[in-house]
Jmol script that loads the backbone (N, CA, C; Angstrom):
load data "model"
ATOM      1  N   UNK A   1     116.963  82.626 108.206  1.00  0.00           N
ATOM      2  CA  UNK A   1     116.549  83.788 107.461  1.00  0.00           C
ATOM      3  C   UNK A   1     117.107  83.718 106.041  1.00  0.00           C
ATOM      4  N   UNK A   2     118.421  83.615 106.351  1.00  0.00           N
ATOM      5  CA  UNK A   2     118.909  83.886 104.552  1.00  0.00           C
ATOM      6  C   UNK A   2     118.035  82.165 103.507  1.00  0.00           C
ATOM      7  N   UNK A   3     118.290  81.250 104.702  1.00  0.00           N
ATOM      8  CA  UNK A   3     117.390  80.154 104.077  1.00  0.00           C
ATOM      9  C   UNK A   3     115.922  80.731 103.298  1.00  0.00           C
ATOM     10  N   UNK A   4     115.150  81.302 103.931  1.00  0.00           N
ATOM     11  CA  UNK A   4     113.985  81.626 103.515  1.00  0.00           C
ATOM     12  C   UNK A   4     114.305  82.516 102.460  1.00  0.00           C
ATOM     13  N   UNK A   5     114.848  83.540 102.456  1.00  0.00           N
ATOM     14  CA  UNK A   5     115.158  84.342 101.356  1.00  0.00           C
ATOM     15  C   UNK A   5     115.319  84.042 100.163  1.00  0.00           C
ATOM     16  N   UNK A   6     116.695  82.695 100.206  1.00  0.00           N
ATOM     17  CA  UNK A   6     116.768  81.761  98.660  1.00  0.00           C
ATOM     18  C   UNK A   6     115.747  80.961  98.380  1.00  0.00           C
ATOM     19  N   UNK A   7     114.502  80.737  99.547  1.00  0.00           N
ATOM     20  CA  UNK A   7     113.929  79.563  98.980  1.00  0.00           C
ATOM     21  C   UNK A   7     112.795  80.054  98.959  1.00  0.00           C
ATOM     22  N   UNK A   8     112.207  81.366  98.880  1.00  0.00           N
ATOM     23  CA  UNK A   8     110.867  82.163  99.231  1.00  0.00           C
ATOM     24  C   UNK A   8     109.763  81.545  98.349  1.00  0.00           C
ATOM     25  N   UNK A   9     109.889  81.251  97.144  1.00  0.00           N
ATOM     26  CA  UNK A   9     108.777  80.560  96.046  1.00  0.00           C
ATOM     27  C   UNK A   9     108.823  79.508  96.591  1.00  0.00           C
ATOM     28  N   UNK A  10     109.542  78.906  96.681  1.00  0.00           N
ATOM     29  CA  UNK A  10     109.438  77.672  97.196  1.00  0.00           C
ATOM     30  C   UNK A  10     108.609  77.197  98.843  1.00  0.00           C
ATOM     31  N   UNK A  11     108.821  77.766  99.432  1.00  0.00           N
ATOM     32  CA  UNK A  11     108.218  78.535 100.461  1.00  0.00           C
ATOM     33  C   UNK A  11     106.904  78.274 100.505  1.00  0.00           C
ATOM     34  N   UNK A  12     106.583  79.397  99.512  1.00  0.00           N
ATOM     35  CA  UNK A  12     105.197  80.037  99.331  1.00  0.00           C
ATOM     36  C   UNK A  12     104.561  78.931  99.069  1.00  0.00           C
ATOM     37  N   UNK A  13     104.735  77.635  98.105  1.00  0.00           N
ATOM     38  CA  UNK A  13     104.024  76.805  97.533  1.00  0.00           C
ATOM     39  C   UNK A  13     103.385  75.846  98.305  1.00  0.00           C
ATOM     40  N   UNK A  14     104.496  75.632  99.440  1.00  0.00           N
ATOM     41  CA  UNK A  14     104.404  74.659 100.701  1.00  0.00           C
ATOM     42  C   UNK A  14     103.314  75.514 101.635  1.00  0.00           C
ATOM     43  N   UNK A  15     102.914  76.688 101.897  1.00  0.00           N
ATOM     44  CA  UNK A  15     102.136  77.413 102.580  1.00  0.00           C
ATOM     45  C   UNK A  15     100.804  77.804 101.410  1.00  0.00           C
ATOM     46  N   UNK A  16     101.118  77.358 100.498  1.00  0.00           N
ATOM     47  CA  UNK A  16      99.733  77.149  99.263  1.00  0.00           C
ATOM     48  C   UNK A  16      98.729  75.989  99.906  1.00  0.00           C
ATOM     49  N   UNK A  17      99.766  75.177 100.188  1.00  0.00           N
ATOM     50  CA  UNK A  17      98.746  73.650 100.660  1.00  0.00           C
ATOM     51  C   UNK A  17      98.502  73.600 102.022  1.00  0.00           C
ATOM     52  N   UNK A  18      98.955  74.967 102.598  1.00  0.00           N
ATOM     53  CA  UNK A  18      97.846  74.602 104.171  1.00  0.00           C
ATOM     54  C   UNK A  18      98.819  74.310 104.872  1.00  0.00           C
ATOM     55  N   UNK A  19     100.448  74.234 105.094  1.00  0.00           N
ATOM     56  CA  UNK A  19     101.496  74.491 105.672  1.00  0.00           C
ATOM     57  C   UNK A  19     101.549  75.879 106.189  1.00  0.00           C
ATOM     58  N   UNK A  20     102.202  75.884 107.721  1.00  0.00           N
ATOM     59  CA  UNK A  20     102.422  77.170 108.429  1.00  0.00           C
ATOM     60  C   UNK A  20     104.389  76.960 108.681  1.00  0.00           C
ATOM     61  N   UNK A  21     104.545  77.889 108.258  1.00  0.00           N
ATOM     62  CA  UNK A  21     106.306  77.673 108.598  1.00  0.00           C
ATOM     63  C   UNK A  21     106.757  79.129 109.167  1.00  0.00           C
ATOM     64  N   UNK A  22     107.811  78.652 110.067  1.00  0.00           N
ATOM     65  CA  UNK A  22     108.326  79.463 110.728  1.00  0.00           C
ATOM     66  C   UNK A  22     109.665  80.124 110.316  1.00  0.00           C
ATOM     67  N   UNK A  23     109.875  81.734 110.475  1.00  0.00           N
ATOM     68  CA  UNK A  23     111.203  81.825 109.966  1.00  0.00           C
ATOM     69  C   UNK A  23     111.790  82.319 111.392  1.00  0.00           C
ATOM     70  N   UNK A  24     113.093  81.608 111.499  1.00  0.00           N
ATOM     71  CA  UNK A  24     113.678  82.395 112.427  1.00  0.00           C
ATOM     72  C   UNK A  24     115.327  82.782 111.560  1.00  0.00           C
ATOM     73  N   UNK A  25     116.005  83.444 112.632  1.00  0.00           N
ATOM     74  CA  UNK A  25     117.012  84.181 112.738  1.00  0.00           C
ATOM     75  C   UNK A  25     117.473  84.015 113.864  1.00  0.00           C
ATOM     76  N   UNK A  26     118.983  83.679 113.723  1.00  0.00           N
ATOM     77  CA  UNK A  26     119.985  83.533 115.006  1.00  0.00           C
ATOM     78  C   UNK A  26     119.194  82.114 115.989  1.00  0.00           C
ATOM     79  N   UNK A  27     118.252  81.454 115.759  1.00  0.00           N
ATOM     80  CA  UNK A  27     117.560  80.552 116.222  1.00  0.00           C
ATOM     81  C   UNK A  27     116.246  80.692 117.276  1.00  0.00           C
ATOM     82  N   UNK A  28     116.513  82.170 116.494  1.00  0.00           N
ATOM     83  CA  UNK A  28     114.941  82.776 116.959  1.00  0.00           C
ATOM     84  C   UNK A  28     113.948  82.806 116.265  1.00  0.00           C
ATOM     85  N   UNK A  29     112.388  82.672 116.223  1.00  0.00           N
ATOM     86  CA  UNK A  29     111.229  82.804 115.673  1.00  0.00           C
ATOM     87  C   UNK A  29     110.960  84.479 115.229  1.00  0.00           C
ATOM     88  N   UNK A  30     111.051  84.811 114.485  1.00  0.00           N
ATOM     89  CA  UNK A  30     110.742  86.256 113.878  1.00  0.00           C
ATOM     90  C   UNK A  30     109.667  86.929 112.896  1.00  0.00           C
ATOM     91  N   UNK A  31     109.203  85.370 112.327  1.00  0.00           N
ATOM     92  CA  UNK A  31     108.022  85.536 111.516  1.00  0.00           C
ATOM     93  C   UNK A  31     107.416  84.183 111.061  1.00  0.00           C
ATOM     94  N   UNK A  32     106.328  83.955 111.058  1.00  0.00           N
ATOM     95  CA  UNK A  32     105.630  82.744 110.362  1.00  0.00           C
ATOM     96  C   UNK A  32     104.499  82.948 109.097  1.00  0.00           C
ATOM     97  N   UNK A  33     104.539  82.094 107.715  1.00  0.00           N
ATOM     98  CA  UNK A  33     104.205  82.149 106.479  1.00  0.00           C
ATOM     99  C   UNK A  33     102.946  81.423 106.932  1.00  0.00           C
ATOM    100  N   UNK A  34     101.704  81.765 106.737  1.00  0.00           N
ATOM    101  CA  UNK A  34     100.395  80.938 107.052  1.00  0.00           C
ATOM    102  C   UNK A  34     100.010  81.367 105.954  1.00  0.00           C
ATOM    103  N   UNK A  35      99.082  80.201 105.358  1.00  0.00           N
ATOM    104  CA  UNK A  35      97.737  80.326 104.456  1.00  0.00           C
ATOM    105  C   UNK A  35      97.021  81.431 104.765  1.00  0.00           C
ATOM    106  N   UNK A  36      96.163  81.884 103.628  1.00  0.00           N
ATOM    107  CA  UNK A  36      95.517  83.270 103.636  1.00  0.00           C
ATOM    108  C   UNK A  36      93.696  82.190 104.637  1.00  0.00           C
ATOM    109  N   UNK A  37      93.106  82.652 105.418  1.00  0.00           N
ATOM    110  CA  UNK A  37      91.681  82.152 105.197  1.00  0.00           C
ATOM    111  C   UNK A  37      91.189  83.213 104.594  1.00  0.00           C
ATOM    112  N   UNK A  38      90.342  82.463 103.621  1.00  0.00           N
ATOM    113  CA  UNK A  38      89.530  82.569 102.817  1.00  0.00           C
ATOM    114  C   UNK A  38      87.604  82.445 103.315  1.00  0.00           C
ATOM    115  N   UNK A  39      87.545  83.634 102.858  1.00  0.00           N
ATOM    116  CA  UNK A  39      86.177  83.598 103.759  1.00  0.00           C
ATOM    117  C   UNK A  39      84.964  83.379 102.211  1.00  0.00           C
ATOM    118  N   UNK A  40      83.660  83.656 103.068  1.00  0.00           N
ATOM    119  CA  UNK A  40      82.811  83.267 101.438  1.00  0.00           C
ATOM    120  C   UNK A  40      83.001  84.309 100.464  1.00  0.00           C
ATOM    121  N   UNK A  41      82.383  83.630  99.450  1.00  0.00           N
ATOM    122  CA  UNK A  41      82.754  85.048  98.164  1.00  0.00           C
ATOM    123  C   UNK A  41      81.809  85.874  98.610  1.00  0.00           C
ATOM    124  N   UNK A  42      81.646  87.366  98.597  1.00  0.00           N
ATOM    125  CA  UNK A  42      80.530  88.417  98.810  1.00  0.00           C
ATOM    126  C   UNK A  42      80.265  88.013  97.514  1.00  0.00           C
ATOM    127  N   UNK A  43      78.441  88.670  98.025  1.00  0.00           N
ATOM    128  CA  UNK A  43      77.281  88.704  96.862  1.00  0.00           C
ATOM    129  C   UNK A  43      77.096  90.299  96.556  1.00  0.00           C
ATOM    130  N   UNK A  44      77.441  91.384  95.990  1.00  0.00           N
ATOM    131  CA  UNK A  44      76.952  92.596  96.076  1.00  0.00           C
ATOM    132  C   UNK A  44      75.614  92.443  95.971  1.00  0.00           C
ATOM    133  N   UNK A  45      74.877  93.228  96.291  1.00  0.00           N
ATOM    134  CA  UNK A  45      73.308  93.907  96.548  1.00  0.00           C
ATOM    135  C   UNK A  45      72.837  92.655  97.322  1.00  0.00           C
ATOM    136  N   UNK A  46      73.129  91.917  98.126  1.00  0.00           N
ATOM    137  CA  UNK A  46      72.490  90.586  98.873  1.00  0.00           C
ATOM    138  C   UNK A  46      71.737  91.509  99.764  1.00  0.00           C
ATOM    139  N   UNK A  47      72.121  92.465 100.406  1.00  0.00           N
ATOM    140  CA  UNK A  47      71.020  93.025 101.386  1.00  0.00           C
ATOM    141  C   UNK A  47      70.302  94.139 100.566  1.00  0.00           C
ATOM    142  N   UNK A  48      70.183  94.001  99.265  1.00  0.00           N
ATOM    143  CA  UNK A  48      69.118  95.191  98.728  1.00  0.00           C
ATOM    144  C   UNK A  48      68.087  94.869  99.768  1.00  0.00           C
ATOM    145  N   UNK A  49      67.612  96.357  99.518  1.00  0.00           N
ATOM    146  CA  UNK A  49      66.049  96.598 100.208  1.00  0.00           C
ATOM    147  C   UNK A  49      65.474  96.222 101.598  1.00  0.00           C
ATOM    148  N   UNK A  50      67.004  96.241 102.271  1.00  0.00           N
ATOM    149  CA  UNK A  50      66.700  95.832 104.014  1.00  0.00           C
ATOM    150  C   UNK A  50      67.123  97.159 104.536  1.00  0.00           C
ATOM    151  N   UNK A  51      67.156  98.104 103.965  1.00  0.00           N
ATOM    152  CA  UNK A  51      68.004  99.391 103.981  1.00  0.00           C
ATOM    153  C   UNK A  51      67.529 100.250 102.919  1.00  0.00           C
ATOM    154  N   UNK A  52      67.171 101.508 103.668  1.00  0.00           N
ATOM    155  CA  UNK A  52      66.516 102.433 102.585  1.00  0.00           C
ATOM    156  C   UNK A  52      67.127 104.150 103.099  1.00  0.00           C
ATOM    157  N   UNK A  53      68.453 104.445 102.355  1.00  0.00           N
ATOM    158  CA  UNK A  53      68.985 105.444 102.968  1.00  0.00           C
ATOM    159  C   UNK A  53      67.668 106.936 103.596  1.00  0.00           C
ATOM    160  N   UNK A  54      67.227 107.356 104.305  1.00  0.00           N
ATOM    161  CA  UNK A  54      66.551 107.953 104.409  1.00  0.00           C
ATOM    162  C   UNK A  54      66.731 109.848 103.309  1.00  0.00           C
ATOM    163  N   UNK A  55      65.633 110.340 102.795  1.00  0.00           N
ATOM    164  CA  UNK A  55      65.738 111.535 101.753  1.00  0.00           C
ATOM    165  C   UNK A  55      66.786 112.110 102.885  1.00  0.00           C
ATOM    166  N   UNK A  56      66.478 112.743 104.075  1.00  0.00           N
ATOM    167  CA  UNK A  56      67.382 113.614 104.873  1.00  0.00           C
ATOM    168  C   UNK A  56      68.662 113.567 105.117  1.00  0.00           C
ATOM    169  N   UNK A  57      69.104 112.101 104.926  1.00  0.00           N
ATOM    170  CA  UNK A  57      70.856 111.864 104.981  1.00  0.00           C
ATOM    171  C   UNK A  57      71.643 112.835 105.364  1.00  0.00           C
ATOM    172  N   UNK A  58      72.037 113.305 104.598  1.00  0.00           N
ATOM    173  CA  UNK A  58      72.334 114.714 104.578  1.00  0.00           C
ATOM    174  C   UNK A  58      72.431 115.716 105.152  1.00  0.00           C
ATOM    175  N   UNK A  59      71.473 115.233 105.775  1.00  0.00           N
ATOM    176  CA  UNK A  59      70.908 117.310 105.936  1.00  0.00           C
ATOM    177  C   UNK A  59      71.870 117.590 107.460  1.00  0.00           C
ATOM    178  N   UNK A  60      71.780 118.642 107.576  1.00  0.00           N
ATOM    179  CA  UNK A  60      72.761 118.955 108.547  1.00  0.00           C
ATOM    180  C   UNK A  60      72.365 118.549 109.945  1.00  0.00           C
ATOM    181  N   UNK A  61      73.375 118.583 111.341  1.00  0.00           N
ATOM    182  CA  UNK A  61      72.773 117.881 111.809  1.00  0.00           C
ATOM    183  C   UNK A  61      72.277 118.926 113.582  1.00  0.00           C
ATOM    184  N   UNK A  62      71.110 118.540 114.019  1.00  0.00           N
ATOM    185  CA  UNK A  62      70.654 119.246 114.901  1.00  0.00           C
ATOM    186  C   UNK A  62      71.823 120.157 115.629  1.00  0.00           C
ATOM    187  N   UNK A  63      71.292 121.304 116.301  1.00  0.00           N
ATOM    188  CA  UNK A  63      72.682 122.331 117.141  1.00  0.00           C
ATOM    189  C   UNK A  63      72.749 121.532 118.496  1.00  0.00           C
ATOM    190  N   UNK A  64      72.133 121.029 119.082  1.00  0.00           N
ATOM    191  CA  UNK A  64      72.429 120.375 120.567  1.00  0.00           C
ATOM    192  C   UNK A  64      73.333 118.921 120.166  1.00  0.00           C
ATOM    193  N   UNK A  65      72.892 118.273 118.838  1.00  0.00           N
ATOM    194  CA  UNK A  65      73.832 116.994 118.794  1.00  0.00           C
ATOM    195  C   UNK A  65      75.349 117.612 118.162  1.00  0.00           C
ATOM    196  N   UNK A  66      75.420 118.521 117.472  1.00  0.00           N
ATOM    197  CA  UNK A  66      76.397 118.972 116.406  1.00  0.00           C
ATOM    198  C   UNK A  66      77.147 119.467 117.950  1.00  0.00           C
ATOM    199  N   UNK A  67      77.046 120.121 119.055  1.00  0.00           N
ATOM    200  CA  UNK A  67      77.635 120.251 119.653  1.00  0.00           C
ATOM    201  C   UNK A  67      78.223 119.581 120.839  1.00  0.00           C
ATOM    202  N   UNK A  68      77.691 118.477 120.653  1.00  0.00           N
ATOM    203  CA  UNK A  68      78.386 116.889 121.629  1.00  0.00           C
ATOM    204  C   UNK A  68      79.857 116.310 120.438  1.00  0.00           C
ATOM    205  N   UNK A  69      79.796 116.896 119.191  1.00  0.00           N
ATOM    206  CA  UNK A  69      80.883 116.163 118.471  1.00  0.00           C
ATOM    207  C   UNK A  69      82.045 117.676 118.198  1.00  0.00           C
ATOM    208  N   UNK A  70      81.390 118.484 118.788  1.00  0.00           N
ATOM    209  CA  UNK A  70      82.512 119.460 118.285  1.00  0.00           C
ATOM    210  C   UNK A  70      82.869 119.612 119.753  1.00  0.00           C
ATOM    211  N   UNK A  71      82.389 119.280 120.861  1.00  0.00           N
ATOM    212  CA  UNK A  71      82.807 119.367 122.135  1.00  0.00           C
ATOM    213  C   UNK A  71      84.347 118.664 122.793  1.00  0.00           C
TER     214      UNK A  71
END
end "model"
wireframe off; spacefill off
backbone 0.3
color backbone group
């Protein structure tokens, strides 16, 4: 533990390149430093126009369903 503490940048750099390290304490496992995955970049509006919020959104919602959620 106190190892990791002084050497935390250092650390980090080695878990930059796809290294997983383990920290323990007292010679126990207590935490491990993994790489982030990285998923694809989002596209905003990629699903335009597969989706068309309906005008009613809104509007309030029937008394027989409104009362299954307040039940």
């Amino acid at each position: 533990m106190h190892e990791a503490k002084t050497t935390l940048s250092a650390l980090l750099r080695r878990v930059a390149t796809g290294e997983e390290i383990t920290i323990s304490s007292g010679g126990r496992p207590v935490a491990r430093l993994v790489p982030i995955q990285r998923g694809t970049e989002r596209v905003l509006g990629r699903d335009r126009g597969v989706f068309e919020v309906p005008g009613d959104f809104d509007a309030p919602l029937p008394d027989d369903l409104l009362q299954v959620f307040e039940s």
